[in-house]
ROGUKE-234502 format. One record per residue (C-alpha): x negated, y, z; residue in one letter; residue number from 1. Coordinates in nm, 4 decimals. Layout:
% residues N
c1  c2  c3  residu  num
X  Y  Z  a  NUM
...
% end
This chain:
% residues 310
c1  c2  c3  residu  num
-16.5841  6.6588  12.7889  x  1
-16.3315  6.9131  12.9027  x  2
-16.3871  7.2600  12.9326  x  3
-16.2008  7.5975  13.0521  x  4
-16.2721  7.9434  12.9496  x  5
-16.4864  8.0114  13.2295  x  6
-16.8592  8.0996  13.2342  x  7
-16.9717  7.7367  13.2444  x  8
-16.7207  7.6623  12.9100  x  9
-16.8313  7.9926  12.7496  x  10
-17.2063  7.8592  12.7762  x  11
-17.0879  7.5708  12.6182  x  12
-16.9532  7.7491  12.3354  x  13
-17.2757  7.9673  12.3465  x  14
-17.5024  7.6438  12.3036  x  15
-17.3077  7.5127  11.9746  x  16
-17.3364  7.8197  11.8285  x  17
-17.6385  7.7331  11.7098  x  18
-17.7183  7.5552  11.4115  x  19
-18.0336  7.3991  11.5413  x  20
-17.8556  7.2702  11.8333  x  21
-17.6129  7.0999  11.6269  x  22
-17.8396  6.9557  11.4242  x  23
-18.0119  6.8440  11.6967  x  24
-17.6699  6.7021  11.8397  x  25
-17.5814  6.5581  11.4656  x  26
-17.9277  6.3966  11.4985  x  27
-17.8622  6.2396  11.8586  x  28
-17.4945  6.1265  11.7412  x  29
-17.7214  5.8808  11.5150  x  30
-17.9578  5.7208  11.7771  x  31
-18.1414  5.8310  12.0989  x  32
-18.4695  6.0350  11.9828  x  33
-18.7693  6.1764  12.1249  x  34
-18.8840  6.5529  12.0902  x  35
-19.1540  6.4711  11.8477  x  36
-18.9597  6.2709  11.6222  x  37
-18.6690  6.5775  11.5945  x  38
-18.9532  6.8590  11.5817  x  39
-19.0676  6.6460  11.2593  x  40
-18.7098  6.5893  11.1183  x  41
-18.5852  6.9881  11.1622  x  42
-18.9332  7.1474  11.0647  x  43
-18.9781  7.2912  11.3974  x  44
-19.1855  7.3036  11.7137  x  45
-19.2250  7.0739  11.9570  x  46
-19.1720  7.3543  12.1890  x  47
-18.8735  7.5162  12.0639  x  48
-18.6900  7.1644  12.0358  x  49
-18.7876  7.0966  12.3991  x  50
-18.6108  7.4484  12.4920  x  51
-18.3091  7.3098  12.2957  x  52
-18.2957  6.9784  12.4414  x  53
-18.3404  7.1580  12.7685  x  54
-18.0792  7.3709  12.7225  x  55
-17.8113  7.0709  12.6073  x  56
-17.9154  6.8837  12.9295  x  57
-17.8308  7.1548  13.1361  x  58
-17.5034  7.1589  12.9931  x  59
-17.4680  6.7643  13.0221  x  60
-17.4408  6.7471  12.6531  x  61
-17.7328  6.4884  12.6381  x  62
-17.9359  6.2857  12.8749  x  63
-18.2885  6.1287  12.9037  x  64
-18.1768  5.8056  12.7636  x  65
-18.2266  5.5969  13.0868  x  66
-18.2724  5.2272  12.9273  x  67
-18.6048  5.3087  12.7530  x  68
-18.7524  5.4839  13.0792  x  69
-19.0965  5.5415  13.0413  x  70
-19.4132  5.8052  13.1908  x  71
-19.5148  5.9217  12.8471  x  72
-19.3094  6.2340  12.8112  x  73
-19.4006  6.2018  12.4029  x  74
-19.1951  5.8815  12.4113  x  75
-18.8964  5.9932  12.6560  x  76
-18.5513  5.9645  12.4535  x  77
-18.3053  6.1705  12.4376  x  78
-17.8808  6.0124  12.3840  x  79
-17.6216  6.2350  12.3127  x  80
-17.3317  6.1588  12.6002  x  81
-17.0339  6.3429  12.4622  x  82
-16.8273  6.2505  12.1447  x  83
-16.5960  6.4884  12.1914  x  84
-16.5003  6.8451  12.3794  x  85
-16.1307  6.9347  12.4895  x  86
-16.0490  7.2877  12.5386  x  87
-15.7675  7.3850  12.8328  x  88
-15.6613  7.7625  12.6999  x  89
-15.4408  7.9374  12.9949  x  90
-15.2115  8.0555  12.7546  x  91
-14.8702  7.8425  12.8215  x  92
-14.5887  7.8194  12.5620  x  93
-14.2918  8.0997  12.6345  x  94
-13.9230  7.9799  12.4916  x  95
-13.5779  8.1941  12.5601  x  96
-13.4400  7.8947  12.7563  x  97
-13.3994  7.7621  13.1125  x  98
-13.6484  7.5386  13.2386  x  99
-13.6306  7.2607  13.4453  x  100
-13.9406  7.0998  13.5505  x  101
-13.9788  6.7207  13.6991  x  102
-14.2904  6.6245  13.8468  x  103
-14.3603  6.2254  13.8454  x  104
-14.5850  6.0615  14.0290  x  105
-14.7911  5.7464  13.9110  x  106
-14.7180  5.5388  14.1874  x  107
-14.3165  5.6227  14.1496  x  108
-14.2142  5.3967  13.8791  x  109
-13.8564  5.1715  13.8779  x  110
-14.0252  4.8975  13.6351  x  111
-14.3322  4.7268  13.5285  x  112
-14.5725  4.4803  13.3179  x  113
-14.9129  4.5013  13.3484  x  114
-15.1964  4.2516  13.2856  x  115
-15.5390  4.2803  13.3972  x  116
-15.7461  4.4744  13.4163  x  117
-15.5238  4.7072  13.5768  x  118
-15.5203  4.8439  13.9297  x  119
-15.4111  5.1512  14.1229  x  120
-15.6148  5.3862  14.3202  x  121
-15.5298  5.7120  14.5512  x  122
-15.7405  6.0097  14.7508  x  123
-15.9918  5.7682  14.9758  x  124
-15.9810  5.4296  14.8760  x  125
-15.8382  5.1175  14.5642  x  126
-15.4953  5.0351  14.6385  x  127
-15.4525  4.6910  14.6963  x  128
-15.7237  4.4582  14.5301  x  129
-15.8347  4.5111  14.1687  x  130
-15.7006  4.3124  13.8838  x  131
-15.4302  4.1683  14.1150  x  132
-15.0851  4.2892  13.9752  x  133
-14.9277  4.2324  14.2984  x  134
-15.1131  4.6234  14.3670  x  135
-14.8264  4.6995  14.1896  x  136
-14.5595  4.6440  14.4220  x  137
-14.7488  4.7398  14.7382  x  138
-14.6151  4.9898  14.9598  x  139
-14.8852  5.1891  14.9233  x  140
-14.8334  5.2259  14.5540  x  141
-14.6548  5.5733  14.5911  x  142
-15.0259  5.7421  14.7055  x  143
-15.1667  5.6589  14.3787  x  144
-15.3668  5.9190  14.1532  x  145
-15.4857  5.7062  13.9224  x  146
-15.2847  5.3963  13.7268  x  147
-15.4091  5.1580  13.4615  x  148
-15.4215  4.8187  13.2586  x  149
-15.5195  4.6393  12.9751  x  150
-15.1661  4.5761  12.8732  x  151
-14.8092  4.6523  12.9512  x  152
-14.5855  4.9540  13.0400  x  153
-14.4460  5.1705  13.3397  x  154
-14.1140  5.3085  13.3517  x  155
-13.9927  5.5957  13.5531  x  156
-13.6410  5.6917  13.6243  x  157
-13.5102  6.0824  13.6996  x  158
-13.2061  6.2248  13.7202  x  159
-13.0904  6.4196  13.4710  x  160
-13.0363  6.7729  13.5772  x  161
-12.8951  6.9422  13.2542  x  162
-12.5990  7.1759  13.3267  x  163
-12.2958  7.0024  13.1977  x  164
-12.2243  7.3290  13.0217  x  165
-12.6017  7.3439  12.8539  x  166
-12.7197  7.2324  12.5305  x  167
-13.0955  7.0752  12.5589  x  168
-13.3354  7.2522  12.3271  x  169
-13.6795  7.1095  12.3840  x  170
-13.8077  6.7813  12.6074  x  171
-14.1725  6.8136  12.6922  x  172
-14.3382  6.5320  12.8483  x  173
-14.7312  6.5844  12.9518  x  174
-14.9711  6.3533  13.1163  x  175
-15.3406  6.3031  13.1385  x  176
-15.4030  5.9676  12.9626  x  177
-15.7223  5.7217  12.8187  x  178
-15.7907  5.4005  12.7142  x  179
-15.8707  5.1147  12.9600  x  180
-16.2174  4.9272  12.9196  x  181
-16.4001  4.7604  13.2262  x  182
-16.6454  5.0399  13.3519  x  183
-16.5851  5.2659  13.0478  x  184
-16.5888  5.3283  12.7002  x  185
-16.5451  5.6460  12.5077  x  186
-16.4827  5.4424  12.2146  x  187
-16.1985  5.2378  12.2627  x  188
-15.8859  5.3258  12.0972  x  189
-15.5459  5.2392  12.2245  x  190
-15.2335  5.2680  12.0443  x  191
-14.9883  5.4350  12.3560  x  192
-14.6098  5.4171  12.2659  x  193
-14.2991  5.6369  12.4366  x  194
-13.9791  5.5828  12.5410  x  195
-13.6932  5.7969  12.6446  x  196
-13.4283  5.6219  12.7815  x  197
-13.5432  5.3088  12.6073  x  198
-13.5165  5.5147  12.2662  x  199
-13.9230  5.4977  12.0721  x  200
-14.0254  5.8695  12.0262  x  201
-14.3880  5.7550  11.9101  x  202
-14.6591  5.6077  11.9342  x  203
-15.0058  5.7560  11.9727  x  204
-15.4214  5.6748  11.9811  x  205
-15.5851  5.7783  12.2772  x  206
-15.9302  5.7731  12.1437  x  207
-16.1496  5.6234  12.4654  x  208
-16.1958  5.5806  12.7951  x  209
-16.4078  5.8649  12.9226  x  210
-16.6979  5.8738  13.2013  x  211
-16.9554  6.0525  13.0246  x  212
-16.9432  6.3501  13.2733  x  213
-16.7465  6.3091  13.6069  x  214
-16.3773  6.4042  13.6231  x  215
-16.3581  6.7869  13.8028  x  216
-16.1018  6.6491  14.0282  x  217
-16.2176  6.2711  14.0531  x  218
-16.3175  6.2166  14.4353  x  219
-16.6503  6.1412  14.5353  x  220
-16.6073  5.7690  14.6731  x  221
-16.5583  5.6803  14.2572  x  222
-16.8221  5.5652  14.0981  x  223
-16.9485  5.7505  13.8024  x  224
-16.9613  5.4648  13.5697  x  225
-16.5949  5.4106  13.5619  x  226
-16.3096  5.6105  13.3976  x  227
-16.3554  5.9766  13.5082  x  228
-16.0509  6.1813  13.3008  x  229
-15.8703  6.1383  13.0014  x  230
-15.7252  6.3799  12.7662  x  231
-15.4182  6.5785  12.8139  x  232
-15.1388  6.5135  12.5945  x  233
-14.7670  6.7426  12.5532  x  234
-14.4730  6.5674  12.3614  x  235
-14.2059  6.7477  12.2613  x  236
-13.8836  6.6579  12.1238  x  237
-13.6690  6.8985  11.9678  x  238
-13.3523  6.8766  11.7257  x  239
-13.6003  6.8295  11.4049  x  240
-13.8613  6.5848  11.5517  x  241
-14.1030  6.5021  11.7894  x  242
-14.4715  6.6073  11.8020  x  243
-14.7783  6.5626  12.0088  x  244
-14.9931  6.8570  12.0315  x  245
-14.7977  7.0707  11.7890  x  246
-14.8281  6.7740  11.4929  x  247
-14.5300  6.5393  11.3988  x  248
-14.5399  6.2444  11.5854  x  249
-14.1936  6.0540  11.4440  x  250
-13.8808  6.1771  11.3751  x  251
-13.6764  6.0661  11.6925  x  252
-13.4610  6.4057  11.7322  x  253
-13.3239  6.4698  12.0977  x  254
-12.9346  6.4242  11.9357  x  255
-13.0934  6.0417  11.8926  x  256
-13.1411  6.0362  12.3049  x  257
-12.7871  6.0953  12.3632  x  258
-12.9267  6.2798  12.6867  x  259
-12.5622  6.4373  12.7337  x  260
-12.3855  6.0908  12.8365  x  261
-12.6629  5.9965  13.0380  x  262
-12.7128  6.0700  13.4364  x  263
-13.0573  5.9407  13.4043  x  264
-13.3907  6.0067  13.2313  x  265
-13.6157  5.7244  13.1830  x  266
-13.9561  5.7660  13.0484  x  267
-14.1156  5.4638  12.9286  x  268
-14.5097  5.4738  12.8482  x  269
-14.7321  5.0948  12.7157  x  270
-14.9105  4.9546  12.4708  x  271
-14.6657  4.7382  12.2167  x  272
-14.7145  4.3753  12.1729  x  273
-14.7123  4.4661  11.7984  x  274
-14.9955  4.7316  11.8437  x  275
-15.3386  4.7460  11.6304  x  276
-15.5325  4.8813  11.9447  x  277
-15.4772  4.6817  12.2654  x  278
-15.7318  4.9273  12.4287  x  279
-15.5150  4.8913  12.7591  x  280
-15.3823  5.2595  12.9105  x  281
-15.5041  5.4805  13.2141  x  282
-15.2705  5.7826  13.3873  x  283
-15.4257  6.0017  13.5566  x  284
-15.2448  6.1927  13.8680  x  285
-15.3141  6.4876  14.0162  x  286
-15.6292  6.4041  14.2371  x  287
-15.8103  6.2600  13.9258  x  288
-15.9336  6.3297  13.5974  x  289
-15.9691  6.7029  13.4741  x  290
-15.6207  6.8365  13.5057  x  291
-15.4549  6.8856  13.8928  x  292
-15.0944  6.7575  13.7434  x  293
-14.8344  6.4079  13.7749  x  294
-14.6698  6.3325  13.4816  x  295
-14.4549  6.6570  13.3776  x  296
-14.0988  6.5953  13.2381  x  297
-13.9610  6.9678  13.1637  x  298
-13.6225  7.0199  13.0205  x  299
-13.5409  7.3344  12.8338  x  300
-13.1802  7.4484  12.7426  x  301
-12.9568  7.7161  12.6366  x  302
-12.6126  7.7659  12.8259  x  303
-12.2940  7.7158  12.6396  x  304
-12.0876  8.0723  12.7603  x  305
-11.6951  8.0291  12.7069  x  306
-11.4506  8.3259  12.7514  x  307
-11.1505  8.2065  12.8443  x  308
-10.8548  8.4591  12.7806  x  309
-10.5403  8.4585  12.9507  x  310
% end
């Protein structure tokens, strides 16, 4: 689940602030469970638990688990939906450098391998037929918002708009990502790998493929079952490393790039054929998922002033 700092996320917050909540969460995260059998477990009343579980509905935190349906409310199951909660703060990162920021569409790429399941999807409608990688090269394919397969890569090619006279500080690369898994699953890792211009920065696990609560951007016409955000990920290559999220991913510097000599960018995201988790990949654009964003390639740098005496 995603959640901003508005009054819906601070309720959130307010809800797992208490400990009987989470135990009745940590209880849920076991097997689905009925109010009688939790009142029992905790040592409270049937009432107070229902108030809980009441509570955590309205939140979509849990559900009435809908495979053992039945009339006897003493016998209705609760399931606990989400496995995890990802928190957008506003606060953005401030750096004494120049910026230059390249937005990337999903549907823009210069290369490609996928194999099904994959497909591509935009605002009203699928984009070409599903599972068919010949979506891929349709001329439609520059309208898509949402990207994925079960294994391969995209590539994307920019120009490179460093000042000749500027030294590159900091390449950020950010993108709302998942797992791919038919319908969805929220676990289902996937080990993602990057390239910059066909240099390996890392490779990280995307942890699932999420539909537990509907995307706030994904449109109407898709259907709830199927992958409804992802999670939203920053790289960031500097002259000591690269990291995702703040923590070391590899040590691929930017001097390793050689982004100086190059008039390009490329940005190369897919699952290795030497990867552990084949869980397949999902990109996210800006009409789908939780975050209104392309993929983000921003280049900071510091200019090189020369004083030239005469």
């Amino acid at each position: 689940m995603y959640i901003q700092l508005d009054d819906k996320g601070v309720n959130i917050l307010k809800a797992l602030a208490s400990a009987s909540r989470v135990s009745i969460i940590q209880i849920l995260s076991n097997e689905p469970s009925t109010v009688t059998k939790i009142a029992k477990e905790l040592n409270l009343s049937k009432a107070i638990v229902s108030r809980h579980l009441r509570l955590l509905e309205e939140l979509n935190l849990i559900k009435l688990d809908d495979s053992k349906q039945t009339h006897d409310n003493r016998n209705k199951k609760f399931q606990l939906v989400v496995d995890h909660i990802e928190i957008d703060f506003p606060q953005k990162i401030h750096l004494p450098y120049k910026e230059i920021e390249t937005e990337i569409k999903l549907g823009y790429y210069s290369d490609f391998s996928v194999i099904p399941t994959c497909g591509l999807a935009g605002t009203t409608d699928m984009i070409g037929e599903v599972d068919d990688p010949r979506a891929f090269v349709s001329n439609d394919r520059i309208n898509a918002s949402l990207l994925w397969f079960s294994n391969g890569f995209v590539e994307y090619i920019v120009p490179n708009q460093i000042p000749s006279n500027a030294r590159l500080e900091l390449l950020e690369l950010s993108l709302e990502i998942s797992s791919e898994f038919p319908e969805s699953n929220n676990n289902w890792p996937s080990d993602i790998s990057f390239y910059i211009n066909d240099i390996p920065i890392g490779t990280w696990t995307v942890p699932g493929n999420y539909s537990d609560v509907r995307g706030t951007l994904t449109p109407k016409w898709w259907l709830s079952q199927y992958s409804q955000y992802g999670v939203l990920k920053h790289l960031r290559i500097t002259h000591n490393d690269t990291g995702i999220d703040g923590k070391r991913l590899s040590l691929t510097t930017l001097d390793d790039l050689n982004l100086n000599e190059s008039p390009f960018i490329k940005v190369k995201i897919g699952i290795n054929p030497d990867a552990q988790n084949k869980g397949g990949l999902t990109i996210f654009g800006e009409n789908f998922g939780n975050h209104p964003q392309n993929i983000l390639l921003k280049c900071f740098y510091s200019e090189n002033n020369f004083l030239i005496i005469k």
